[in-house]
N, C-alpha and C positions, 0 to 999 in steps of 0.2 A: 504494500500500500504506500505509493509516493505522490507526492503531486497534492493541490491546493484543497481537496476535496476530502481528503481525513482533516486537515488542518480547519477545515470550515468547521468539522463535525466535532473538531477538540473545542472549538470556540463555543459551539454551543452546548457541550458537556459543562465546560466551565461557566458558563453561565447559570445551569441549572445545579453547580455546585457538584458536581460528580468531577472533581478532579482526579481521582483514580482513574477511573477510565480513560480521563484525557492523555495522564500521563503516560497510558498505553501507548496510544497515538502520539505525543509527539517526542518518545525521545527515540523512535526509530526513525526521524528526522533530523537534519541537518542543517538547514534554510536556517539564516539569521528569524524570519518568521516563527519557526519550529522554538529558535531557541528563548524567544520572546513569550511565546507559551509558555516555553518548563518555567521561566520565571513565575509566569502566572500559579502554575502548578503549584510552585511552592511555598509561595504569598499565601493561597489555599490553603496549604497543608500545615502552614504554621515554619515551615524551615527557611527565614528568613535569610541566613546564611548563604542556603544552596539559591535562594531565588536571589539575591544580591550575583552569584558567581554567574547565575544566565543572564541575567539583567547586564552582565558587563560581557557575557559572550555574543550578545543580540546587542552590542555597540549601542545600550538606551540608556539612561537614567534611571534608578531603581526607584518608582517616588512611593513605595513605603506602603503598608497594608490599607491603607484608608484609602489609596490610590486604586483598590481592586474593580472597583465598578465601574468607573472611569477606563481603565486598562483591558476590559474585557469589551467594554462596547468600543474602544479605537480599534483594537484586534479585528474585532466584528467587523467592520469600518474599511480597512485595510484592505482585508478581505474581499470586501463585494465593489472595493473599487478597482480592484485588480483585474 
């Protein structure tokens, strides 16, 4: 499974709070996209740590847990403007 159409589908995992699942999807990716997710992933999951390290692998700004719903609808965003 490669290409923008899992990565849509982790967006909307992560929206509906199922970040395990997401994280299925996207750390068998590699797209700075992909890795802008695992940060999200992680933000989710409470491991601020590992989502700081994606957050700098996805060359972004990490802005921080409160930032999550904001970071999931630009992901959204991104996405369907692609």
């Amino acid at each position: 499974m490669t290409g923008e159409a899992p990565l849509a589908r982790a967006v909307e995992l992560l929206g509906a709070g199922a970040w395990q699942q997401a994280h299925e999807i996207v750390q068998k990716e590699e797209s700075a996209l992909a890795a802008w997710l695992h940060g999200i992933v992680h933000t989710l999951e409470g491991d601020l740590d590992n989502a700081r390290y994606w957050y700098r692998k996805a060359e972004r700004v990490f802005p921080g847990r409160d930032a999550i719903e904001q970071e999931i609808a630009a992901a959204r965003k991104t996405l369907t403007s692609e």
